[in-house]
PAMARDO-917968 format. One record per residue (C-alpha): residue in one letter; x, y, z. Coordinates in steps of 0.5 Angstrom, whole numbers, plus 500, padded with zeros to 3 digits. Each point is the difference from the previous one (the first is absolute). Example, Ala and Ser with C-alpha at 12.3 -4.5 7.8 and 13.67 -1.06 7.14 Angstrom:
BEGIN
A525491516 S502507498 
This chain:
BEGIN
X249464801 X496494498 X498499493 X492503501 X504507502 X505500495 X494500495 X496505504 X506504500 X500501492 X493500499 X497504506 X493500496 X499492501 X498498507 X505495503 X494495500 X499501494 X507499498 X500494505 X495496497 X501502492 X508496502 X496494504 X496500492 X507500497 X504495505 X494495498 X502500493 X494505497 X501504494 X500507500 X494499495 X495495505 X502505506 X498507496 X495497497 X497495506 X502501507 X498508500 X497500507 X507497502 X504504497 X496506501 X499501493 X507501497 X501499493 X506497496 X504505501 X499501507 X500493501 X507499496 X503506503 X499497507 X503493497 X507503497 X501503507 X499494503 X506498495 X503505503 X500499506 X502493499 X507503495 X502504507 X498495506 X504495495 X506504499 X500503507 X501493503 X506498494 X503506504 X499500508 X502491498 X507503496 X502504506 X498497506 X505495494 X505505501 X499501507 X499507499 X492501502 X499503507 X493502503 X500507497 X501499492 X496493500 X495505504 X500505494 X499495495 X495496503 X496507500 X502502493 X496499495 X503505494 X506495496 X504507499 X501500507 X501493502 X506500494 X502506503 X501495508 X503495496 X505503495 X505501505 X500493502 X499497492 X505496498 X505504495 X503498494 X508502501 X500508501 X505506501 X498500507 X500492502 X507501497 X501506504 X498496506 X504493498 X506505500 X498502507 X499507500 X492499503 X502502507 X504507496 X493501497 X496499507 X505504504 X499506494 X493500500 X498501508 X504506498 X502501507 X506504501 X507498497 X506503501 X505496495 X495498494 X505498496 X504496505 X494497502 X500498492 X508498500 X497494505 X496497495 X507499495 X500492498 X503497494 X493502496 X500507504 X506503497 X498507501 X496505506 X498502492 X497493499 X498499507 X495507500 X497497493 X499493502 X496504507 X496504496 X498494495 X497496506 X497507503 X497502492 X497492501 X497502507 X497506497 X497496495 X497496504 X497505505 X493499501 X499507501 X504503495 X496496494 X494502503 X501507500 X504500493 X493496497 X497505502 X505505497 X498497494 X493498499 X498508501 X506504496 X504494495 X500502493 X500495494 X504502495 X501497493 X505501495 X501497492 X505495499 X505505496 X502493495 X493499499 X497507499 X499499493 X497492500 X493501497 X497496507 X503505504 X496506496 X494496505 X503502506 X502508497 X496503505 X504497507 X507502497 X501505504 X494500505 X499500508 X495501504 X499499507 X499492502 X494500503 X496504496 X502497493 X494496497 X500493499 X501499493 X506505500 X503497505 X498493496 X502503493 X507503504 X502493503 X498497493 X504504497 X507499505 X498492499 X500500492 X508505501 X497506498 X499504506 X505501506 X495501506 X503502507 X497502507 X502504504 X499505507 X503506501 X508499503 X500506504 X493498504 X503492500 X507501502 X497506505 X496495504 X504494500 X506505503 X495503506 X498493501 X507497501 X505505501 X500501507 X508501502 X503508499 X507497499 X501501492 X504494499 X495495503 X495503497 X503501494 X501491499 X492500502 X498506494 X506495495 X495494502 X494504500 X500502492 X503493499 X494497503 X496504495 X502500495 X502492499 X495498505 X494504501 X499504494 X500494495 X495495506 X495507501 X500501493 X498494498 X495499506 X496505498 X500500492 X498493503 X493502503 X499506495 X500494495 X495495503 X496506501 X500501492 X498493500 X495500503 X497506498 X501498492 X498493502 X494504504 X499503493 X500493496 X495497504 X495505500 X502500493 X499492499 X494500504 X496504495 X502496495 X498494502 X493503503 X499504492 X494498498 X498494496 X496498493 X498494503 X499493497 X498503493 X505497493 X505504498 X503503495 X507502501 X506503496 X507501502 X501506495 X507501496 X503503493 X505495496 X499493504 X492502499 X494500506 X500493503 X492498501 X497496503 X492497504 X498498506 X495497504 X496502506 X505496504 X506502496 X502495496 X503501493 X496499495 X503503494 X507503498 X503503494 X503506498 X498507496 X504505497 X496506499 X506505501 X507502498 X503498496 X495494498 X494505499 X496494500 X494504503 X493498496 X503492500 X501502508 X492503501 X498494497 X503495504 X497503507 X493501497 X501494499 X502496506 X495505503 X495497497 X503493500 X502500507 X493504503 X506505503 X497505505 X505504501 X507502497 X506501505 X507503497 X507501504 X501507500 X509500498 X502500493 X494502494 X495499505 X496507498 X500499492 X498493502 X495503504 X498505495 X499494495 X496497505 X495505501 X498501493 X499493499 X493499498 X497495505 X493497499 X500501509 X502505504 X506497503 X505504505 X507501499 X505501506 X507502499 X503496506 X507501504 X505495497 X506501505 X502493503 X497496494 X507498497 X501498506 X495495500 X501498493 X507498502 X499496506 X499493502 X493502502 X498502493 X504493497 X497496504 X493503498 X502501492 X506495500 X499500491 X499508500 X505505498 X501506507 X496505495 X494495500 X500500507 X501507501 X494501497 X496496503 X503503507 X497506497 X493498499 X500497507 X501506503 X494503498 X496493502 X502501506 X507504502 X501497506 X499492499 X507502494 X504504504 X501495505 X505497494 X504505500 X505502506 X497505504 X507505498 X500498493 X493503499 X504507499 X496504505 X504505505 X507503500 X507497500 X497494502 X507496498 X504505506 X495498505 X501495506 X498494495 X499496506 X495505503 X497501494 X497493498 X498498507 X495508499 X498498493 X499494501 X496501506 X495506495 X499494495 X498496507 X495505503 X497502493 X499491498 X496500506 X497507500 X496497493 X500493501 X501495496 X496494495 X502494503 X498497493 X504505496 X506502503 X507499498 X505497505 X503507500 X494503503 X499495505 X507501503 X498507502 X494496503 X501501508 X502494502 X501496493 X508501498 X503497494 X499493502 X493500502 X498504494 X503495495 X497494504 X493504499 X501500492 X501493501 X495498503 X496505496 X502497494 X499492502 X493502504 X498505495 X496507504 X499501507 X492500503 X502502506 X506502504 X500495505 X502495494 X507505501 X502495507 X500495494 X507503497 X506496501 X504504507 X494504501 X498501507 X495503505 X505505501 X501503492 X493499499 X498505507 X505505495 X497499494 X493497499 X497507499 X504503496 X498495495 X494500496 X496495497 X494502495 X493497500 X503496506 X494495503 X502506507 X500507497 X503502505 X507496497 X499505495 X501506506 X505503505 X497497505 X504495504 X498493500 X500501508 X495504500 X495496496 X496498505 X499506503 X498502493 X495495499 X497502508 X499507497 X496497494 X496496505 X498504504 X497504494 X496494498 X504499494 X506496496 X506503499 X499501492 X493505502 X504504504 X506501496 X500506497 X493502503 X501507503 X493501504 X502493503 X507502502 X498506502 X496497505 X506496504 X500502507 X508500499 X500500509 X496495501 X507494496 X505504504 X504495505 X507500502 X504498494 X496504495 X497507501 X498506496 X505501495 X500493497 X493499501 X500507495 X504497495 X496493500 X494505497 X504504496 X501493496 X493497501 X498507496 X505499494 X504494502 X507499497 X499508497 X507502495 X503506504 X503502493 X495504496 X499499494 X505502493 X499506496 X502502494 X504505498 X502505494 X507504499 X499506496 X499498492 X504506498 X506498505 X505497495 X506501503 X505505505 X499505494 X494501501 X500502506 X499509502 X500503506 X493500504 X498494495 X495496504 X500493499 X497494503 X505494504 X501495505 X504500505 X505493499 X504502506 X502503506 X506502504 X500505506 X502506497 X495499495 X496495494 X501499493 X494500494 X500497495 X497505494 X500495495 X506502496 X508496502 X501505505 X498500507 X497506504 X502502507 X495504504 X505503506 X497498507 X499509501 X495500494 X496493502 X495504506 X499508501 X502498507 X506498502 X501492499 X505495504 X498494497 X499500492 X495493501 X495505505 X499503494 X500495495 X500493497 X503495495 X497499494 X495507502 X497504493 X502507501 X499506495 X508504501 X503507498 X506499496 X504507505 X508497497 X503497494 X507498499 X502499493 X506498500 X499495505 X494499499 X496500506 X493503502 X498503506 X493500501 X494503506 X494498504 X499506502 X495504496 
């Protein structure tokens, strides 16, 4: 099978000619952006995802094409590779079998049967299992009594070692036994007796006698199970029924009708299982139901980040931003249109200060001063009396006030990122600045902050941590390049998710940036130290340049098609300028009329969405949002209470909403949608408006179960 049709057969809904071309775009170092993006009637219009499926199978391929040739190399080595086994793993493609072909010939560490085996009882052992008949077993057994064999007693166990290692090893056996597990394993989980009263315990109380069939338990109950194991409070087991284990294996390998032959092979038989296979398959599959609980809570995560990082953006307006507090009082500071610090102080309007006519002058004032055009306030501790405060400030101007999402910003605050960025500034100045940010533009700030700190998803830190930052990192890419970024505002840390630009380039951009001032164009790009044609083919148009002497280095459209752009307007009799953004004319381009063998119809209609709104934010725009004034605290919470929130999370068996009190909401997956619902994020999304039912409260632990469902 060659690597076109190992793709295909794992993605049956894409033409292998499109899979053909989409790995020619990857073997010529394309990025996946570029590709989805410009080389639509290659691929056959795949998108990121598709494109980057097509790419992690390809890897795939390579992972399995490598470990098959260590193998047939170790045994042709060994002088152990005939025609049929290097025929069967040449053809296989799936790595549980191959290892199966391997394991009996893997080098081993000393074990009971090598021992058995150096003490010369293996031909005893071969003799048992043909299982022919045998008229005097034990003097059979007597001929194998040396200086190490000191017992027919010890020559039988030594046998029955080197059989239960064969049964182990018995491709078919593991096979069938796999099989055995995936459709009827329990999980099982019990509390640690030591540590049943450790308060951290208390965390884990639901799983301290819980069971449930493996491949049926959801994701973060496996993950919260494994969790639990992990920090010592839980003992986790799987496990088969042993009759219907022992029953196969029996049928399987019991062939004899003479009872003391069979009964060396049942002695090896249960030996086999449970020192060697039980713990072996046991493992696997525990194994594989983890990676799927990965990937479904990093499925989660990405959904959950993308939305994040595409919410929408106040723009370039000065901001006021405050990251609220009690004791240590409310950090304020200004921004500028760029976000630039203009101005920091503290504030303390609250507990135990009460400085609040002194706090509602200070923001009149700074507002006034500073011409403010918006009021951002992090959402954690004292933000709904800040923005009580804040709401019934008489301003001179309307001005909007936002309650904005802080998770991830003490991350940010203490990071080398924001040292270097306010090397003379305390973390809760920096905080607060990363808050104002938020609302100018989510997206350009939270490309600061490690994608898994941002605190959106579940169980996060229990996930393959490898498989979690390259998909993360890979959200953070599409939405950089989704929205384009200003060439002449950007920071290094949104240049590196520029397709084509790494940390490198985007470091030497800055430089070049602040030694040359602005870029008026983006064939200045090809002056940076170390940037090419190549990572200038990936990355031009991503970038943006405003007010460009070119407005088309302000679009989406790439430099490549510069040309053929400039034919459209000409053969319109007018300049570039007159045509962009002129509906009639556009509406009047014979699309069919520039279509050649490289560029054809899904690209030509791409070039006329961005000559009618060229370089357009795919983002909508911020809203502002109110929580319920008379909503205080849990206290004031009653059944059947309606109250408006934001969604501020999502996991798969549900989302969580922020009410405006300490506590979170959870709407359960069941009371999102009337109809029946897989996908919580079909539904709905992060930072969504939505107007609940309170259906459950728990006083003691002080939780809220809310509804969508009217």
């Amino acid at each position: 099978m060659d690597l076109i049709q190992y793709i295909h057969q794992h993605l049956k809904d894409i033409s292998e000619k499109s899979i053909n071309n989409t790995v020619n775009c990857l073997n010529d170092d394309n990025t996946i952006p570029f590709i989805a993006r410009y080389r639509k009637e290659v691929t056959g219009n795949l998108d990121e995802v598709q494109i980057s499926a097509i790419k992690k199978l390809q890897n795939q391929y390579v992972e399995i094409i490598t470990r098959k040739e260590f193998i047939l190399k170790t045994l042709e080595e060994q002088n152990q590779l005939n025609p049929e086994l290097r025929q069967r793993i040449q053809k296989s493609f799936d790595l549980v079998q191959i290892e199966d072909l391997y394991l009996p010939y893997k080098k081993k560490k000393k074990t009971k049967a090598t021992i058995a085996k150096e003490k010369g009882l293996e031909p005893l052992a071969k003799i048992i299992m043909k299982q022919n008949n045998i008229s005097d077993l034990d003097g059979l057994a007597h001929q194998y009594i040396n200086d190490e064999v000191a017992t027919i007693e010890d020559a039988f166990a030594g046998a029955q070692d080197i059989i239960a290692e064969w049964i182990n090893e018995n491709e078919y056996v593991r096979n069938r036994l796999r099989e055995i597990y995936r459709k009827s394993a329990l999980i099982e989980s019990k509390v640690v007796k030591s540590k049943i009263e450790d308060e951290n315990a208390q965390k884990f109380s639901n799983y301290f006698d819980y069971q449930e069939p493996l491949k049926k338990i959801a994701s973060h109950r496996l993950l919260a199970v494994l969790r639990g194991e992990n920090e010592g409070f839980l003992k986790v087991t799987i496990s088969i029924d042993k009759k219907e284990a022992f029953s196969f294996l029996e049928y399987t390998l019991i062939k004899s009708i003479q009872p003391e032959v069979s009964w060396v092979i049942e002695e090896a038989i249960k030996d086999a299982y449970k020192r060697l296979l039980a713990p072996s398959i046991s493992n696997e599959v525990l194994k594989e139901a983890k990676h799927k609980a990965d990937e479904t809570s990093i499925d989660v995560f990405s959904k959950n980040l993308n939305q994040l990082l595409l919410a929408p953006p106040l723009g370039e307006k000065r901001i006021l931003a405050l990251d609220p507090g009690y004791k240590s009082g409310c950090k304020v500071v200004v921004l500028d249109e760029q976000g630039n610090l203009l101005h920091n102080e503290n504030i303390y309007p609250h507990a135990p200060q009460n400085e609040k006519t002194q706090a509602i002058k200070k923001i009149k004032s700074l507002v006034n001063a500073y011409n403010v055009d918006a009021i951002s306030i992090g959402n954690g501790t004292a933000s709904r009396e800040t923005e009580n405060m804040i709401q019934n400030i008489p301003f001179d101007r309307p001005l909007k006030v936002f309650v904005v999402n802080e998770a991830g910003a003490s991350i940010y605050s203490a990071s080398k990122i924001a040292r270097d960025e306010f090397p003379d500034k305390d973390i809760t100045v920096r905080g607060a600045v990363s808050i104002g940010r938020r609302l100018q533009d989510p997206l350009a700030e939270l490309v600061k902050i490690e994608p898994k700190s941002i605190g959106v998803g579940q169980y996060q830190h229990d996930v393959d941590q490898n498989l979690l930052k390259n998909e993360l990192d890979d959200v953070v890419s599409f939405c950089v390049n989704k929205v384009g970024v200003n060439l002449n505002t950007a920071s290094k840390h949104l240049l590196n998710y520029v397709a084509g630009i790494g940390e490198k380039m985007a470091e030497n951009i800055v430089t070049f940036r602040t030694e040359n001032g602005a870029f008026n164009s983006r064939k200045e790009l090809l002056k940076v130290p170390r940037l090419g044609e190549k990572a200038f083919q990936q990355a031009s148009a991503f970038l943006r340049i405003p007010n460009a002497k070119n407005p088309l280095d302000n679009s989406a459209v790439h430099p490549e098609s510069y040309v053929l752009v400039e034919k459209i307007a000409k053969d319109l009799n007018v300049n570039l300028t007159d045509l962009i953004q002129n509906k009639e004319l556009i509406n009047q381009i014979d699309l069919q009329k520039y279509v050649t063998e490289k560029v054809g119809l899904l690209t030509l209609e791409d070039i006329k969405k961005e000559l009618e709104k060229p370089g357009l934010d795919p983002r909508s725009i911020a809203k502002v949002f109110s929580f319920d004034s008379k909503l205080k605290k849990f206290e004031d919470l009653k059944l059947g209470m309606k109250v408006p929130g934001i969604i501020n999370n999502i996991t798969n068996f549900g989302c969580f909403v922020d009410i405006g009190i300490k506590e979170n909401g959870l709407i359960h997956i069941s009371k999102i949608s009337n109809e029946f619902i897989s996908d919580v994020n079909s539904k709905v999304h992060l930072s969504q408006q939505v107007d609940v039912t309170v259906i459950g409260l728990d006083t003691e632990k002080r939780k809220i179960q809310l509804s969508l469902i009217d």
